[in-house]
N, CA and C atoms as an extended XYZ file, in Angstrom:
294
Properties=species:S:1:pos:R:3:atomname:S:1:resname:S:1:resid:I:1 pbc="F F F"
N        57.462      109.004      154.099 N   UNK     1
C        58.633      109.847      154.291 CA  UNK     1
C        59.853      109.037      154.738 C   UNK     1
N        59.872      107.968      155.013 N   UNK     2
C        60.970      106.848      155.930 CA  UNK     2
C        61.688      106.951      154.845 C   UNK     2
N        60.934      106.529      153.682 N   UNK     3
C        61.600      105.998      151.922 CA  UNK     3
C        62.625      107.044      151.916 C   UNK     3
N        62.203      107.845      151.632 N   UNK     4
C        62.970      109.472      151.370 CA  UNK     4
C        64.087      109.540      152.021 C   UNK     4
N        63.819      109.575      153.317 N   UNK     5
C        64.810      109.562      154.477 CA  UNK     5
C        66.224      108.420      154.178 C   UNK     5
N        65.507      107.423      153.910 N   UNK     6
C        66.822      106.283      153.777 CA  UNK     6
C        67.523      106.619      152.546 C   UNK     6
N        66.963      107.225      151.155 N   UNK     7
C        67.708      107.738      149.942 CA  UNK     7
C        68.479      108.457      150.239 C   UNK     7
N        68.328      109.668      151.210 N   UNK     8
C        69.012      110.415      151.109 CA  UNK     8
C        70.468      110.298      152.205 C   UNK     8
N        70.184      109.199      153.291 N   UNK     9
C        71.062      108.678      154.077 CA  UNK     9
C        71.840      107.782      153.117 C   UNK     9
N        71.428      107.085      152.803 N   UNK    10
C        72.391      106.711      151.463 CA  UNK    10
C        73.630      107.090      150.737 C   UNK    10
N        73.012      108.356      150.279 N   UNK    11
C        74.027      109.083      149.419 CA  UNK    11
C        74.785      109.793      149.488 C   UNK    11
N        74.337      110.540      150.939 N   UNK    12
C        75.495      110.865      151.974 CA  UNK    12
C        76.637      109.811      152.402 C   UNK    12
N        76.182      108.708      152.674 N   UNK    13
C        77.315      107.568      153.194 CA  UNK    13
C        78.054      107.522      152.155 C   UNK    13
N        77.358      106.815      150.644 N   UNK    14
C        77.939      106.527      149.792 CA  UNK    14
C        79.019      107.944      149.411 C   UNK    14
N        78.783      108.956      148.849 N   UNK    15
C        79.710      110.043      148.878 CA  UNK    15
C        80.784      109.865      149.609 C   UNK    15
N        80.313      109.790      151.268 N   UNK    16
C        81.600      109.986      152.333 CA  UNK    16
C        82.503      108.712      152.374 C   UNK    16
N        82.035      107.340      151.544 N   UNK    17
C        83.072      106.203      151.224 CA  UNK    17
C        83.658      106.420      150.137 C   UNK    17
N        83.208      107.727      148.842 N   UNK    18
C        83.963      107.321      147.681 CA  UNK    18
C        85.074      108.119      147.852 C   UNK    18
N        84.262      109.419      148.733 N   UNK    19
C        85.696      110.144      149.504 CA  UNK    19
C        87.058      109.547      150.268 C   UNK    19
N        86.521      108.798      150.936 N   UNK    20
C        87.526      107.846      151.540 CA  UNK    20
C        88.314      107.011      150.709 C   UNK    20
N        87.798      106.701      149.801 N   UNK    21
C        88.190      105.522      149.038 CA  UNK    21
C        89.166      106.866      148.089 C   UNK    21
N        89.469      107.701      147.448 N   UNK    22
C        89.452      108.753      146.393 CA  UNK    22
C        91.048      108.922      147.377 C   UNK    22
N        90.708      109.612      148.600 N   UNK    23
C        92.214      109.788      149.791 CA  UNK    23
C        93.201      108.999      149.843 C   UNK    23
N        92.115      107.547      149.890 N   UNK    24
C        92.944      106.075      150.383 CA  UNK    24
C        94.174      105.902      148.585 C   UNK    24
N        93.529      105.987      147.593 N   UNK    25
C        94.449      105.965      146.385 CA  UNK    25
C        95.315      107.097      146.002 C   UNK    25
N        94.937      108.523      146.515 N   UNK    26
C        96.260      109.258      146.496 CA  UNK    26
C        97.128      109.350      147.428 C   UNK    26
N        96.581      108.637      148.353 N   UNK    27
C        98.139      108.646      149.540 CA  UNK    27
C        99.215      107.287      149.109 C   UNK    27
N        98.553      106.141      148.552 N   UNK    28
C        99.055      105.213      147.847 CA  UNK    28
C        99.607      105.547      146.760 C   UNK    28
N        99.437      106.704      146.146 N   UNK    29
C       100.042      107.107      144.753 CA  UNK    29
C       101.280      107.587      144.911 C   UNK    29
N       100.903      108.849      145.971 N   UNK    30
C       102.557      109.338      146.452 CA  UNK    30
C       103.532      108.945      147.125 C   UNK    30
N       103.365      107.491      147.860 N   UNK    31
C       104.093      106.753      148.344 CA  UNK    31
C       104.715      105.938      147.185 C   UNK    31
N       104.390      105.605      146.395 N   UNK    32
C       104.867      104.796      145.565 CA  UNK    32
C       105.634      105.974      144.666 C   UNK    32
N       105.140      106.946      143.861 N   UNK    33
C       106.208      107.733      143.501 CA  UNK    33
C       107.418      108.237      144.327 C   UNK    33
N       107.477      108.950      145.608 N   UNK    34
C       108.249      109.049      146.219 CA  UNK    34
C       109.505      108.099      146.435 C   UNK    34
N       109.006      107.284      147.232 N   UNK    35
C       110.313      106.176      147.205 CA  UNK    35
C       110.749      105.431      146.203 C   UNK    35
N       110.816      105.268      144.984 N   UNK    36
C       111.577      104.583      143.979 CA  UNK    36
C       111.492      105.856      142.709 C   UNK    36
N       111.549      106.986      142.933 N   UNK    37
C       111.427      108.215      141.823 CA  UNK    37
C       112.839      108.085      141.283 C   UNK    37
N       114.203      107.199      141.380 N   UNK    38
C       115.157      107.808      140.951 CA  UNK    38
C       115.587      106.107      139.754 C   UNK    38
N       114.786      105.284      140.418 N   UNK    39
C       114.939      103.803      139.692 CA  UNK    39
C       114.142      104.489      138.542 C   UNK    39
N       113.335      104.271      138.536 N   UNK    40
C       112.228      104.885      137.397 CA  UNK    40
C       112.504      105.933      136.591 C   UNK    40
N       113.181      107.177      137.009 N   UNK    41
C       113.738      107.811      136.437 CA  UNK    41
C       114.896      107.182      134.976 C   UNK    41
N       115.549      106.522      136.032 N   UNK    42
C       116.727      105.887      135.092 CA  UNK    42
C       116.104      104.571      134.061 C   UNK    42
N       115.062      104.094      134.065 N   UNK    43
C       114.485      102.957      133.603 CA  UNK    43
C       113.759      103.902      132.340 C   UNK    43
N       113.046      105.361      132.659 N   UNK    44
C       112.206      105.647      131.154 CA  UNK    44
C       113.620      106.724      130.735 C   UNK    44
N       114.558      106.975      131.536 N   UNK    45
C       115.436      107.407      130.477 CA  UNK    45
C       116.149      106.215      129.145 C   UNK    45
N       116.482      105.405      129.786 N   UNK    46
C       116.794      103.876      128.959 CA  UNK    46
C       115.817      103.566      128.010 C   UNK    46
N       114.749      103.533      128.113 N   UNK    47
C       113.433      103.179      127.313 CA  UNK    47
C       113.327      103.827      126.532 C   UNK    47
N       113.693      105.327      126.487 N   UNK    48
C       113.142      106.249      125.655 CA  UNK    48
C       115.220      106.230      124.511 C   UNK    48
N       115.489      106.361      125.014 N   UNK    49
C       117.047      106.238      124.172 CA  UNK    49
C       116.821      104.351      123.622 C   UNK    49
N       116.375      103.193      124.053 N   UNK    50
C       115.986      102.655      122.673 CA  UNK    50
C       114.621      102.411      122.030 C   UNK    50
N       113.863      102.952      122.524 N   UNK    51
C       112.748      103.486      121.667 CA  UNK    51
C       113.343      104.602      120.063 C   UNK    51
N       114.141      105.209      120.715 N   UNK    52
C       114.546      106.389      119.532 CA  UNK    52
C       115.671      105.361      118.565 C   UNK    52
N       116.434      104.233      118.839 N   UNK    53
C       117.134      103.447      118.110 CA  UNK    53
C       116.199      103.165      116.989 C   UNK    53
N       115.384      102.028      117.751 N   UNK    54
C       114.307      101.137      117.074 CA  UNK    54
C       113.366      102.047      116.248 C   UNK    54
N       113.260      103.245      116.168 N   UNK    55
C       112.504      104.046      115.233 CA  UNK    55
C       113.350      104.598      114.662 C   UNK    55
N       114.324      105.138      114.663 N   UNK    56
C       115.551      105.789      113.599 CA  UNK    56
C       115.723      104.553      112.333 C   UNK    56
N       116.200      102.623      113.152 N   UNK    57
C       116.160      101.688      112.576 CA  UNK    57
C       114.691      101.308      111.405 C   UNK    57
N       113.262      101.919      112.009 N   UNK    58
C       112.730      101.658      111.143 CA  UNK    58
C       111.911      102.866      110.063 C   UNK    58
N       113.004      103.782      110.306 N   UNK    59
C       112.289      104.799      109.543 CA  UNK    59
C       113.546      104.574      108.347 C   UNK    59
N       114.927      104.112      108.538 N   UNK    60
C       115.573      103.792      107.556 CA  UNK    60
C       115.310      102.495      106.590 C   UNK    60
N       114.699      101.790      106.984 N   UNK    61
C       114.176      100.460      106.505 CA  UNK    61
C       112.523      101.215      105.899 C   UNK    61
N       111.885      101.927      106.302 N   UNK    62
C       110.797      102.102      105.206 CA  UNK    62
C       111.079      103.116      104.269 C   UNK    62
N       112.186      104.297      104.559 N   UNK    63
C       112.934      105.236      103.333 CA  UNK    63
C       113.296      104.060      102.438 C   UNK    63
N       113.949      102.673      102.610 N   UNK    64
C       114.861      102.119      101.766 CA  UNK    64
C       113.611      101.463      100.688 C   UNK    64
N       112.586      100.976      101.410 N   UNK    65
C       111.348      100.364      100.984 CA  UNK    65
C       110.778      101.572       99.710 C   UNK    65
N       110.366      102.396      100.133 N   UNK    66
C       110.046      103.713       99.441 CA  UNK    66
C       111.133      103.840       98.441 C   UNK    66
N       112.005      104.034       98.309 N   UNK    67
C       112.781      104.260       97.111 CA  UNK    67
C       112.763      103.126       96.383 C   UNK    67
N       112.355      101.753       96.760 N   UNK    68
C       112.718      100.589       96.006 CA  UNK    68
C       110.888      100.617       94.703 C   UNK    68
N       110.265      100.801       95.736 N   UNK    69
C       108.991      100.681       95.195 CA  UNK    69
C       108.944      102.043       94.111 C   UNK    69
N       109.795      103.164       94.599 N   UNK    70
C       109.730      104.404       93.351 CA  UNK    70
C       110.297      103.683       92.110 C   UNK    70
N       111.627      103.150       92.541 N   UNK    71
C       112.128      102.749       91.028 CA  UNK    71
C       111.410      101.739       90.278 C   UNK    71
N       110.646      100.854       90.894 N   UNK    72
C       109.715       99.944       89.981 CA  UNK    72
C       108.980      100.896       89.043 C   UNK    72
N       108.155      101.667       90.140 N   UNK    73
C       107.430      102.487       89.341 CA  UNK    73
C       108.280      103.485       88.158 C   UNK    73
N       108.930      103.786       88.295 N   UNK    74
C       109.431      104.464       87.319 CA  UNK    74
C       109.924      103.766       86.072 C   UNK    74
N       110.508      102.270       86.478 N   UNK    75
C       110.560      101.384       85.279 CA  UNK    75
C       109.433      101.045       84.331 C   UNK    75
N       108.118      100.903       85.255 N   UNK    76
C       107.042      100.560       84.902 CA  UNK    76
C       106.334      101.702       84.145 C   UNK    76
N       106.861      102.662       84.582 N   UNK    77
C       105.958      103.994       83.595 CA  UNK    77
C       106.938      103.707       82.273 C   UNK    77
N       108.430      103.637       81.975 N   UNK    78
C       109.133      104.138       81.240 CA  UNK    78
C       108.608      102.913       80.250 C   UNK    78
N       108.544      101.811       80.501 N   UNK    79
C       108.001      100.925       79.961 CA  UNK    79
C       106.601      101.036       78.800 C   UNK    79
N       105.864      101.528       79.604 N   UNK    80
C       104.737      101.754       79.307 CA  UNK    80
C       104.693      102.884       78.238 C   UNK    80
N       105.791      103.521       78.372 N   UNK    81
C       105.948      104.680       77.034 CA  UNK    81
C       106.603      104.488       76.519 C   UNK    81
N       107.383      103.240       76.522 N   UNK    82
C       108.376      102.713       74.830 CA  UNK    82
C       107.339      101.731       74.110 C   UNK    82
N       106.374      101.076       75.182 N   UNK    83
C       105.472      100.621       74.257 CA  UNK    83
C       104.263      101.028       73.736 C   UNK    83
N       104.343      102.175       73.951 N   UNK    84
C       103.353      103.125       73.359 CA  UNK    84
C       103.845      103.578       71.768 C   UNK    84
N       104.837      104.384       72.274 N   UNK    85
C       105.627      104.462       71.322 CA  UNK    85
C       106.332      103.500       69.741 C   UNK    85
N       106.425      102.091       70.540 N   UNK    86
C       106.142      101.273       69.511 CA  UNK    86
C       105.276      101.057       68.721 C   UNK    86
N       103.968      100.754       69.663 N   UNK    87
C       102.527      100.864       69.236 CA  UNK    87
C       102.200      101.783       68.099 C   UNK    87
N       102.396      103.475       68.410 N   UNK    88
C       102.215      104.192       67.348 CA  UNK    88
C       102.976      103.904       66.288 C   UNK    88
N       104.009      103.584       66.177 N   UNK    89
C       105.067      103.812       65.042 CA  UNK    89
C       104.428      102.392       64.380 C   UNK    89
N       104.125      101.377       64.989 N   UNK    90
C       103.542       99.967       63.842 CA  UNK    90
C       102.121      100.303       63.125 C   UNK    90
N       101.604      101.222       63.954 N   UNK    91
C       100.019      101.542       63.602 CA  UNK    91
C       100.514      102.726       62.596 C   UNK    91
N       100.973      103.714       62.624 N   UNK    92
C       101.301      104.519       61.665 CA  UNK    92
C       101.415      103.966       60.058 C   UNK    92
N       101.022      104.631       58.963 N   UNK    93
C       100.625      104.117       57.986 CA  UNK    93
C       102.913      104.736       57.105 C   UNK    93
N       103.179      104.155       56.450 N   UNK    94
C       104.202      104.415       56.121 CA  UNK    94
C       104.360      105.429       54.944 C   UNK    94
N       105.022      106.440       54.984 N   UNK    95
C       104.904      107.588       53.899 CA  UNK    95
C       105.550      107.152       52.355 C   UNK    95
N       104.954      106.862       51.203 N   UNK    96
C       105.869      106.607       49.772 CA  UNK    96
C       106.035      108.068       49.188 C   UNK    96
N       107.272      107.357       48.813 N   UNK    97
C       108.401      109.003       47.943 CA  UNK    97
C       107.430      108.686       46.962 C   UNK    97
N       107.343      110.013       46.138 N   UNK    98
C       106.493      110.085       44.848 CA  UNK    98
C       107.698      110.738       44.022 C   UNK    98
C-alpha cells in the first residue's frame, strides 16, 4: 500500500506545480500586454497597411502574368487551326470541270 500512497502523492503535487506554473504564465502574459498595448498597436497597424501594398503589388504582377500566358495560348490554338486548315485543303483531292 506505501506504492499506492506515493502515486497518488505524486499527482497531487505534480497537478498543484502545473497549476502554479499555468498562474505564473498568465500573470506574465498580462503584464506584458498591458504596458506596451499602444507600441504594438501602432506596429500591426503599419504591418498590416504594407502587407496590403505588397499583395495588391503581387496580385497585379500575377493578373499581368495570366493575361500574358492567355495570349500565347490563344496564338497557339489559332495556329493550330490555320494549320489544320492547311492540312485539309493539301489533302483534299482537287475537283475537274467536266
Amino acid at each position: 500500500m506505501g506504492k499506492q500512497h506515493k502515486t497518488t502523492v505524486k499527482r497531487s503535487r505534480r497537478k498543484q506545480y502545473l497549476k502554479r506554473k499555468k498562474e505564473q504564465v498568465k500573470a506574465s502574459l498580462t503584464r506584458k500586454v498591458s504596458a506596451p498595448a499602444k507600441k504594438t498597436a501602432k506596429k500591426a497597424a503599419a504591418k498590416k497597411v504594407a502587407t496590403k501594398k505588397t499583395a495588391a503589388k503581387k496580385t497585379a504582377a500575377k493578373k499581368a502574368a495570366v493575361k500574358k500566358v492567355a495570349k500565347k495560348a490563344t496564338k497557339k490554338v489559332a495556329a493550330k487551326k490555320t494549320a489544320k486548315k492547311a492540312a485539309a485543303k493539301k489533302a483534299a483531292p482537287k475537283k475537274e470541270a467536266e
